[in-house]
C-alpha positions in Angstrom: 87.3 251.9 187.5 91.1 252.1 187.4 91.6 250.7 190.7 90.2 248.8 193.4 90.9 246.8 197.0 89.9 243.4 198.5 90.2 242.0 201.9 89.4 239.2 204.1 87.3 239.0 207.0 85.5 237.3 209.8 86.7 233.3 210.3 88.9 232.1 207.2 87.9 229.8 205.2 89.8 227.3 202.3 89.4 229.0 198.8 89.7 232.7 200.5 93.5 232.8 198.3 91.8 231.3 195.0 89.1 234.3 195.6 91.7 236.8 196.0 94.1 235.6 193.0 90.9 235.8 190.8 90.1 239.4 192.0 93.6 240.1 191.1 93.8 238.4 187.9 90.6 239.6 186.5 91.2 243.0 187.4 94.5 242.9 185.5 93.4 241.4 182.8 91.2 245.1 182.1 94.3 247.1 183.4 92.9 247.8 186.7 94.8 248.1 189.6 94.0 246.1 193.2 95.3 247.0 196.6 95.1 244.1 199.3 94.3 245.2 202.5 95.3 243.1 205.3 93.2 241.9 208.8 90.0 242.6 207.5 88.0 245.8 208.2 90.7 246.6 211.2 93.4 246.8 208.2 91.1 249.1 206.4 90.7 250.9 209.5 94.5 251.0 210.0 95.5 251.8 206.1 97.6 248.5 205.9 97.4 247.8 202.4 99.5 246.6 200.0 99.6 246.4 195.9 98.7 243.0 194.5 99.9 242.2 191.2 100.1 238.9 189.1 103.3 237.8 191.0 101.9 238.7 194.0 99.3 235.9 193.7 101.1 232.8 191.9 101.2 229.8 194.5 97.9 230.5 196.5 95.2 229.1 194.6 96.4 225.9 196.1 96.4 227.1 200.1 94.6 227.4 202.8 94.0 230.4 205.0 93.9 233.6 203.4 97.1 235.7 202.0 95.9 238.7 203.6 95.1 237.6 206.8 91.8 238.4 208.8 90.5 239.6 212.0 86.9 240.6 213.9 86.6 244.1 213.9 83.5 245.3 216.4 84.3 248.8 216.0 83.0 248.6 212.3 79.6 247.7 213.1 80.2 252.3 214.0 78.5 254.7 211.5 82.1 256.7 212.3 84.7 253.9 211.5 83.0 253.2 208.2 83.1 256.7 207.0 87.1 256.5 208.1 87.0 253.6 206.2 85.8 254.7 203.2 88.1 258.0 203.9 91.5 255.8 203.6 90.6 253.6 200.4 89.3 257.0 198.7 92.7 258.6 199.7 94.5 255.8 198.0 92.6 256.7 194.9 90.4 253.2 195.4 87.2 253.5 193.8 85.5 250.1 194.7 85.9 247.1 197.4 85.7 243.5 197.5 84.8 241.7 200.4 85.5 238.1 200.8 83.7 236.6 204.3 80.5 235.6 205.9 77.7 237.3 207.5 78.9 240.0 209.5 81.5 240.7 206.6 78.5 241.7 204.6 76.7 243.6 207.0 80.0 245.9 207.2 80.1 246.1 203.6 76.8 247.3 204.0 77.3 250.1 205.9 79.5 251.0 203.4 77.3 250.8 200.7 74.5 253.1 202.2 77.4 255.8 202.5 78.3 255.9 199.2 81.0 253.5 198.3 80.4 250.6 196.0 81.5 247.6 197.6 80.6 243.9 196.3 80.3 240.4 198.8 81.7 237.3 197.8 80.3 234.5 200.8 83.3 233.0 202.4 82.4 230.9 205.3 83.0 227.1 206.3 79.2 227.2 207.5 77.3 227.9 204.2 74.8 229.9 205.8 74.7 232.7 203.6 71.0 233.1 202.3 71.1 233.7 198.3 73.6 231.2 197.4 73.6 227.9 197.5 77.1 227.2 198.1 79.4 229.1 200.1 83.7 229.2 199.3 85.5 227.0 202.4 82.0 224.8 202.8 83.3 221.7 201.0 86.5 221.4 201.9 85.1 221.2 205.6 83.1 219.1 204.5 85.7 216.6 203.5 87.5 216.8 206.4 84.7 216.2 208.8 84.0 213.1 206.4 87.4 212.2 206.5 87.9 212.7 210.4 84.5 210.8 211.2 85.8 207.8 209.3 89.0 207.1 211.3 87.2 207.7 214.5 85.1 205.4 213.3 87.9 202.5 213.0 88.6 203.4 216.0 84.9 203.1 217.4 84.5 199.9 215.7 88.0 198.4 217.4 87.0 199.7 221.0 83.5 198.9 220.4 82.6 202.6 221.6 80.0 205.0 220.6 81.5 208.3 219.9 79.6 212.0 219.8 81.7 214.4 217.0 81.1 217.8 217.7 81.3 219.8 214.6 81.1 223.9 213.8 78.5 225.6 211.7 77.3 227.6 214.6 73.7 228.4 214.1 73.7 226.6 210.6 73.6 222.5 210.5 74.9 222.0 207.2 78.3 220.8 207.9 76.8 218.4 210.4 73.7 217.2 208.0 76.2 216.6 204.9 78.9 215.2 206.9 76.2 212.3 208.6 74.7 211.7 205.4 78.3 211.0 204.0 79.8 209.4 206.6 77.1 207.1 207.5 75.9 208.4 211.0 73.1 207.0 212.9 72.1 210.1 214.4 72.9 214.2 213.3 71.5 217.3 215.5 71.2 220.5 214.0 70.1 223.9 215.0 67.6 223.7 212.3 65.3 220.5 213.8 64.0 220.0 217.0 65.9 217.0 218.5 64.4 214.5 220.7 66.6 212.3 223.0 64.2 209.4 223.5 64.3 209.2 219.6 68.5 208.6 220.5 68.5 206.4 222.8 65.7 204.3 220.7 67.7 204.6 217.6 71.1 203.2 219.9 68.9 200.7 221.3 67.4 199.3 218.5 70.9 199.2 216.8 72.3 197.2 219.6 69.7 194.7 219.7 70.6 193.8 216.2 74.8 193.2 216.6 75.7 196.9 216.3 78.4 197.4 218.5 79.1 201.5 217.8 77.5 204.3 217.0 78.6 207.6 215.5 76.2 210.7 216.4 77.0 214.1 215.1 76.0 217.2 216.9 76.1 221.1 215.2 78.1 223.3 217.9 75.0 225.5 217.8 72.9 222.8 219.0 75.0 222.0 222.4 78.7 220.5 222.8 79.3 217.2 222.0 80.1 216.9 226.7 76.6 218.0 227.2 75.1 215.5 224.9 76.9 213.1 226.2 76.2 213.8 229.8 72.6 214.0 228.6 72.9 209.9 227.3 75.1 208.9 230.2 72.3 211.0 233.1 69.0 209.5 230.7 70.3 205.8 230.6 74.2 205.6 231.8 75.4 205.3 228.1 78.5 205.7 227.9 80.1 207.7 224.8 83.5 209.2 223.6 83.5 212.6 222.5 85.6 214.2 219.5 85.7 218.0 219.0 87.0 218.6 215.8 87.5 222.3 215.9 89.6 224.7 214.1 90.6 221.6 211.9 88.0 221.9 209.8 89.2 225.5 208.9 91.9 224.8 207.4 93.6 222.5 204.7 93.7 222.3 201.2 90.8 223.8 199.6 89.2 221.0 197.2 88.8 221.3 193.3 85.6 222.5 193.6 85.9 225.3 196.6 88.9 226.7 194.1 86.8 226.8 190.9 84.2 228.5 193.0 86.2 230.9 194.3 87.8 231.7 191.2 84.1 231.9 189.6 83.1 234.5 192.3 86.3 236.5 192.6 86.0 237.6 189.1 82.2 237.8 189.0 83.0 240.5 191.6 85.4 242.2 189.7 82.7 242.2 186.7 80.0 243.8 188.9 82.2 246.3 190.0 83.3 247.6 186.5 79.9 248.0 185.9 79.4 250.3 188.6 77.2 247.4 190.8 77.7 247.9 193.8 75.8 246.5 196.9 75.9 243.4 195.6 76.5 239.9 196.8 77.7 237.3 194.6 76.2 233.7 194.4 75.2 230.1 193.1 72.2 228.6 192.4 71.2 225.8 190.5 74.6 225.5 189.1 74.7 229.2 187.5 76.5 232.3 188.5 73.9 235.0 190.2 74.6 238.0 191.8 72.0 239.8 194.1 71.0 242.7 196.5 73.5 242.3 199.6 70.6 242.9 202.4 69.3 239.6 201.2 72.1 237.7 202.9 71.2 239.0 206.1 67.5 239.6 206.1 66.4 236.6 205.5 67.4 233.2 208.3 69.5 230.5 206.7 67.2 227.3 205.8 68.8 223.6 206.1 67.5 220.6 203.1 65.0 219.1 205.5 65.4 216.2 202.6 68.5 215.5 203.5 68.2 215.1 207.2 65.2 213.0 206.2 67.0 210.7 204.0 70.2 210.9 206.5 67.1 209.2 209.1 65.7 206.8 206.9 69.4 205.3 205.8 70.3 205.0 209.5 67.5 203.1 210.2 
């Protein structure tokens, strides 16, 4: 290939810029060109596109966000705005894609695929629910937020003597929330994954109290409920009263850790790799420490599974 694309899409995530540098650097470093096409698949729709070259991508490894923006595009889930896709990058003389994003990300690069034009997934998504890797870019560095947010509202629990409910994202994946208690120490984590029983709560709060404990700090997944409901829940079961933290878009954003950038970099130019060697439809990955690539369907035909170990452990240390 003598030239190729990347873009951005679906929510952003910290690492995205470290993903694109390494496309960009990678690719250079064979003499390829890469075009960077802004807002996601509605950029590609729109030909918005611009030529990234080493310059271009100094001083991002280090920030958040994502250089070339990104956007939800609904229309490209349409047979027709994927062939119009694929119509623009061909006219540009591109001859392969990388897509940096989560789920539905994949599933347009997908469509893509099946019409013809080789087009390779890197998983970039806060939630790590991508199946076929272990780790998704963006997953740890909001993780250390969460960790970090959880212990200042903590202090502040502990001062006021108040339980508090932190509602945390992930939508219909609990992994933020299940590595975040087990770091942070809660006594109680719902996730979408496990059934959650409130009696089992309140007991847990109860049994704390009657030994000195003066706070609590229970995490709940946004796709399990908000953090109001569960605390309306505690207040209607038993008239507990709790605080409740939303940490939202926070978690987003920042500066991606050490380890979200070497990933990032890892995938970015695994990508690049597959795509020289005319792979296409494939997703890149990590498991058990090694670099792995795979069929793309994988990562949406199959249901993201939480460690069950570690929300047993996160129980039995917040005994």
């Amino acid at each position: 290939m003598k030239k190729i694309a990347v873009l951005t899409s679906g929510g952003d995530a910290p690492g995205m810029n470290a993903a694109i540098r390494a496309v960009v650097r990678k690719a250079a470093f064979h003499g390829i060109e890469v075009v960077g096409i802004n807002h996601g698949y509605e950029g590609l729709l729109n030909g918005s596109m611009q030529p990234l070259d080493l310059g271009s991508v100094g001083d991002i490894i280090q920030r958040g966000g994502t250089k070339l923006y990104s956007a939800r595009c609904l229309e490209f889930k349409k047979d027709a705005a994927q062939e119009r896709a694929i119509a623009n990058l061909r006219a540009a003389g591109i001859e392969g894609l990388v897509v940096i994003g989560g789920d539905g990300s994949y599933r347009g690069a997908m469509g893509m695929v099946q019409k013809g034009f080789p087009v390779v997934g890197v998983p970039g998504t806060i939630d790590n629910d991508i199946p076929g890797t272990e780790y998704t870019i963006g997953f740890d560095t909001a993780l250390n937020t969460v960790v970090e947010s959880i212990d200042k509202i903590r202090d502040t629990a502990n001062s006021h003597e108040n339980s508090f409910i932190v509602e945390v994202m992930g939508r219909d994946a609990g992994d933020i929330a299940l590595w975040a208690g087990l770091a942070a120490g809660a006594e109680t984590v719902l996730i979408p994954e496990e059934e959650y029983n409130l009696d089992e709560i309140i007991a847990r709060l109860e049994r704390g109290a009657a030994r000195g404990k003066k706070h609590s700090i229970i995490i709940v997944a946004e796709g399990v409920m908000s953090g109001n409901e569960l605390a309306k829940l505690l207040k209607d079961k038993i008239g507990i009263e709790t605080r409740v933290s939303v940490l939202g878009h926070i978690q987003r954003g920042g500066i991606p850790t050490a380890r979200d950038r070497v990933l990032a970099s890892r995938f970015g130019a695994h990508a690049v790799e597959l795509l020289m060697a005319g792979k296409g439809g494939r997703a890149v990955g990590i498991r058990n420490h090694k670099l792995i690539d795979y069929d793309m369907p994988e990562a949406f035909e199959k249901n993201h599974e939480a460690d069950v170990s570690l929300y047993t452990l996160m129980k039995e240390l917040s005994i």
